[in-house]
N, C-alpha and C positions, 0 to 999 in steps of 0.2 A: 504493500500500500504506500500511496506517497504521505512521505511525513509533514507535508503540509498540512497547515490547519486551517481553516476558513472557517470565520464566525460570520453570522447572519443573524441580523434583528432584523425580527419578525415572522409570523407562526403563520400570514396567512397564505393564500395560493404562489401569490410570488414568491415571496420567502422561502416556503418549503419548495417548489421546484426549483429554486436556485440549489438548493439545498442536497434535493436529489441528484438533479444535473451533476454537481460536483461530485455525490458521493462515488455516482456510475462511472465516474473519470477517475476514482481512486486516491480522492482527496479526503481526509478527515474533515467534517461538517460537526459544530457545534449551533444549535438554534436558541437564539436568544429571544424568549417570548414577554412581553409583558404580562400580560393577561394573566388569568391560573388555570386556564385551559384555551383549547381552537375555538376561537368567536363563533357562536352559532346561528348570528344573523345573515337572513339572504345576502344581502346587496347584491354585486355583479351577478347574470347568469347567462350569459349569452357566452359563446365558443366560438369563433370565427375557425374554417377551415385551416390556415396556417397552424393556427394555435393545439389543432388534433392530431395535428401530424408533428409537432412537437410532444406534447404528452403521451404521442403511442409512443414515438421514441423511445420517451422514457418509459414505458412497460406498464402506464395505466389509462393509456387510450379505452380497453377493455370494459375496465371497472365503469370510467364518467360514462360510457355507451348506455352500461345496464342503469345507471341511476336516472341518466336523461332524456331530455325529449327529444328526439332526430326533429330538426327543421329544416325543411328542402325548402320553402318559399321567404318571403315577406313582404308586408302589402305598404303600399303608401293609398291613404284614406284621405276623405275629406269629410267633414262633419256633417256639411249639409246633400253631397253628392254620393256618397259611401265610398265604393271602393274606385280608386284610380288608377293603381297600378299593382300585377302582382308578380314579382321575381323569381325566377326559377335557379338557384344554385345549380341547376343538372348543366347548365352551360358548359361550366368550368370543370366537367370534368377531366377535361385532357390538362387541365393547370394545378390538379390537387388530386389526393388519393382520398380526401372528405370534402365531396362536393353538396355542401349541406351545415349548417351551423345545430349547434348542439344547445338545447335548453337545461341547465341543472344552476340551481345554487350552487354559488360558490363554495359553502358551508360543505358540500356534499363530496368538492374534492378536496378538502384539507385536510381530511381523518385520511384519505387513500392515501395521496403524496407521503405523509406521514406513518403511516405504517412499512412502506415501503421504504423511507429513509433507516429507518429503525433497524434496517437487515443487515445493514452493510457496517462491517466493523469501523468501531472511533468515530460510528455516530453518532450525536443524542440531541436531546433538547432540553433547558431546562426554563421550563415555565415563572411566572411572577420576576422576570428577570427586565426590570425597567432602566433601559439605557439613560446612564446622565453624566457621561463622559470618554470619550474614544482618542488618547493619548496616542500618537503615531512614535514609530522610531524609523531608524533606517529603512529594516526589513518586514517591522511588523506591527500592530499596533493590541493596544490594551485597555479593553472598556470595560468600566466602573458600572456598576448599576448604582441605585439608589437605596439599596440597605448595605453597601460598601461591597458587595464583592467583586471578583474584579476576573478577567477571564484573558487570556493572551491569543493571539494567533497570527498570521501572514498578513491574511487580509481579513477587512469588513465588508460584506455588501448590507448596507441599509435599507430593507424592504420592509421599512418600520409606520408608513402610513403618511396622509398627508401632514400630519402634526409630527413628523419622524426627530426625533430625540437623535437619532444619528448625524442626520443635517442638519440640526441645529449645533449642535458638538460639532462640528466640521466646519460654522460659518457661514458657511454658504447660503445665499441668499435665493428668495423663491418669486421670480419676480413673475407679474401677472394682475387678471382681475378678477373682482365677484361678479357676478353676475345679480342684477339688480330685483331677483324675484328667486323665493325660497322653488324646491322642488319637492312634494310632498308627494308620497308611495304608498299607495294603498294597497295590501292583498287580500281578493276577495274569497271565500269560499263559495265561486257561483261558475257556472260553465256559460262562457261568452258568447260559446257556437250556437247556443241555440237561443242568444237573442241577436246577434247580428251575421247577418248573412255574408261570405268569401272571408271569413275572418283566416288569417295564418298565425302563425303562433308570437308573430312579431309585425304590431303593426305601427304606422306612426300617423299619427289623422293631425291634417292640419288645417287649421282654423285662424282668422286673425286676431280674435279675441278670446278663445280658451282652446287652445293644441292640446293635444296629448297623446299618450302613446299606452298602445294595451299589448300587455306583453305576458305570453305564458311558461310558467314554472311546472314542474313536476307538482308541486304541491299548489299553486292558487295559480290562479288570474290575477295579475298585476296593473295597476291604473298609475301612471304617471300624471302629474298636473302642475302647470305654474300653479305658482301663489305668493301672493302679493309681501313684499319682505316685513313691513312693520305690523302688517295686524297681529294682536294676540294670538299665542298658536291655540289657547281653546276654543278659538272662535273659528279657524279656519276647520277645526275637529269638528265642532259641533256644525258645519255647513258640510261636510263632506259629503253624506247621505243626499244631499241636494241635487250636488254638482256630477255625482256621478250618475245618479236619476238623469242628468243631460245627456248621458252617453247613451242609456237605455232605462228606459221606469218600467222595471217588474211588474209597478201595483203594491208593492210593498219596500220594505228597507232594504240595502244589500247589505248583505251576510260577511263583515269584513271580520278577518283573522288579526292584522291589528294594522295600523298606520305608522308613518312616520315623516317629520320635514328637515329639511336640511341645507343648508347656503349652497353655493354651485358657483365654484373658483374655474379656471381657465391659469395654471402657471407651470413655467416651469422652470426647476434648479438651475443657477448658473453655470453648475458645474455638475456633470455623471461623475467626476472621478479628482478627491484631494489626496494626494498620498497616496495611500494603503486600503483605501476608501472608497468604493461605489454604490453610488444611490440607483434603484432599482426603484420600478413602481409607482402607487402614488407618492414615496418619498422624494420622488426625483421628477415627477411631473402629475400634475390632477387636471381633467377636462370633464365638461359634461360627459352624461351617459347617454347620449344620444347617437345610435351610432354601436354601442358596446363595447367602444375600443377602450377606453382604461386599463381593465383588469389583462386583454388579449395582450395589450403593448409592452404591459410590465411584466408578463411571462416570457414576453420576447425578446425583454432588458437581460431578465436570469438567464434563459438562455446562451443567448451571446455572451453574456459574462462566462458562464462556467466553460465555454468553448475558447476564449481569450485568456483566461489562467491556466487553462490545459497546456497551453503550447510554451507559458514558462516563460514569453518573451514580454517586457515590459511595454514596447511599443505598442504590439498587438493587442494588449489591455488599455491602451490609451484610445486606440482608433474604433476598439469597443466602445470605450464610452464617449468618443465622439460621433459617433454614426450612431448610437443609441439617442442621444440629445437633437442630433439634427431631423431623425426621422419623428421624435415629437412635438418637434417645432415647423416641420412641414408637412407633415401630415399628420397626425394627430390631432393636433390645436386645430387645424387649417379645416379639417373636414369636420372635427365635432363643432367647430363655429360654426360652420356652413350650416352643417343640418339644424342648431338652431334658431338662424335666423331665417330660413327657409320653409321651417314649420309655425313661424310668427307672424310671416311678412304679411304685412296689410294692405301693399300696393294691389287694387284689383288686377292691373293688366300685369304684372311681375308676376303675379299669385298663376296667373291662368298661362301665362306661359313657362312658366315651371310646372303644372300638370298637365300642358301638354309635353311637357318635356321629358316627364317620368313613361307618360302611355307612348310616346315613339319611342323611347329605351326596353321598355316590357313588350314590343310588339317586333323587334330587329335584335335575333339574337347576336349577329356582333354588337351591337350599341349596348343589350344584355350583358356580353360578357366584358367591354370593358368598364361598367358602370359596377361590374360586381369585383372584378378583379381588384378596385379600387376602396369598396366597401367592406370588404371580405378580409382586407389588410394584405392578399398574397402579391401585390403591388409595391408595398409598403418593405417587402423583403426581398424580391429579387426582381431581376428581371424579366418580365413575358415576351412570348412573341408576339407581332400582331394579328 
């Protein structure tokens, strides 16, 4: 085994597949988790095709298959015309061996990634372990947690969140904006399909006054929605039941399993890499979810990294973390902006030649596939042909 050691804060999908990635390359992997166990809230669940073929790589493409929901389409809606356009992943089959995105909580691969780290000797993880200081040396660096203990190794990768305890211990600054209107997630206990008609498992309905997007989990229906940044959040809780009656009214209340709102940043770290040091994930860049690209992108940060300290060469760990920073600052940032100002826009004639734009992309499968190649992130990492 190599005697290298690689610490990693952070316990969630990034994290642990940085974690694995490296262990499969025969590095010693310690995981530094805050928490006192794997966070069991949804957030991310969408899979973009890159990102599947990354995770069978690593020997648990299998397991997310059995937990998830295969989604071969996704629609783009309009509130008041319903469905506008619907995409077919089957295009790209000659550009991926998963031509098709994957519905699962996140929650759902953290326990696999982790159990399979667990196999490979001078691995582990130890839990409640809060980063609040990461001391560099030459070769290696040394971080402290917050009830003093303190842990050694080569390198950090920081896949510690957008409030990353690593990045701040490192300086670096996270530049960018909020976005001026919270995003509150509703998970329903109700089945969509059978109140609205062409539904796919991922939709995004755009409207100029309330957009939203309905998106399906293994376990609920999901309702995405602006919401307005200053009003009390019990007042936006107690209107919720309302505003989703806009989307479809039962005749009675929907059946939600719980809520949640939350601010909606746009930034990214100055720097992927100080030292001995690489920021991964939301640590090192946060965008809307619009799109699903977040959690995809910072799988494909770990990635790249643990293929960049394989090779031993410090340069190639540099150009990791600069073609990790450049691709989410050109695409990443670039596209999840787009799709939000595209499901807002209230110009009428912008509004309608953008759905005529999505129905001649859905109806010309080359326009198809490179509108998916682009979506789908497999653009995003190599080069296609035309």
């Amino acid at each position: 085994m190599n005697t290298t050691r690689i610490l990693v804060a952070g316990a969630g999908p990034v994290g642990l597949t940085a974690a694995l990635a490296l262990a499969r390359r025969g590095f010693a992997v310690t995981v530094l988790e805050s928490g006192g166990e794997l966070a069991a809230e949804s957030r991310a669940s969408t899979f973009h095709p890159p990102t599947l073929e990354m995770l069978d790589d690593l020997g648990v493409g299998a397991e997310l298959h059995e937990r998830g929901l295969l989604s071969p389409t996704f629609a783009y809606r309009d509130r008041r015309e319903g469905l506008i356009a619907m995409l077919d992943l089957a295009v790209l089959a000659g550009d991926t061996r998963f031509p098709y995105r994957i519905q699962c909580e996140q929650s759902k691969l953290t326990p696999i990634l982790l159990r399979h780290l667990l196999t490979y000797p001078g691995c582990g993880i130890e839990f409640g372990f809060h980063v609040t200081a990461a001391d560099q040396h030459d070769t290696s660096v040394t971080v402290t947690a917050a009830d003093g203990r303190s842990r050694h190794g080569d390198w950090l990768i920081g896949a510690d969140g957008a409030h990353s305890s690593t990045r701040r211990a490192t300086g670096v600054t996270f530049d960018g904006i909020t976005y001026p209107e919270r995003f509150l997630v509703a998970s329903a206990d109700e089945d969509l399909t059978g109140w609205l008609d062409d539904l796919a498992a991922v939709n995004y309905v755009f409207d100029p006054v309330e957009w939203c997007v309905l998106l399906r989990t293994p376990d609920h229906w999901r309702v995405l929605l602006p919401t307005p940044a200053e009003t009390p959040d019990e007042h936006e809780y107690a209107r919720l039941d309302q505003r989703l009656r806009g989307v479809h009214d039962p005749g009675r209340p929907w059946r939600i399993a719980h809520a949640s709102m939350y601010r909606v940043h746009q930034r990214v770290a100055t720097s992927f890499r100080t030292g001995r040091v690489l920021l991964a994930g939301d640590a090192a860049h946060v965008n809307n979810p619009l799109g699903g690209l977040g959690m995809n992108s910072g799988i494909h940060d770990a990635v790249a990294y643990a293929a960049a300290l394989a090779t031993g060469d410090d340069a190639t760990v540099w150009t990791a973390a600069g073609d990790r920073r450049r691709i989410a600052l050109e695409y990443v940032q670039s596209v999840s902006h787009q799709n939000y100002e595209r499901l807002r826009a209230t110009d009428p004639d912008a509004r309608a030649a953008h759905l005529d734009g999505l129905r001649a992309t859905a109806a010309d499968p080359a326009l198809a596939r490179q509108s998916l190649l682009r979506s789908s992130m497999i653009a995003s990492l190599r080069p296609v042909p035309a």
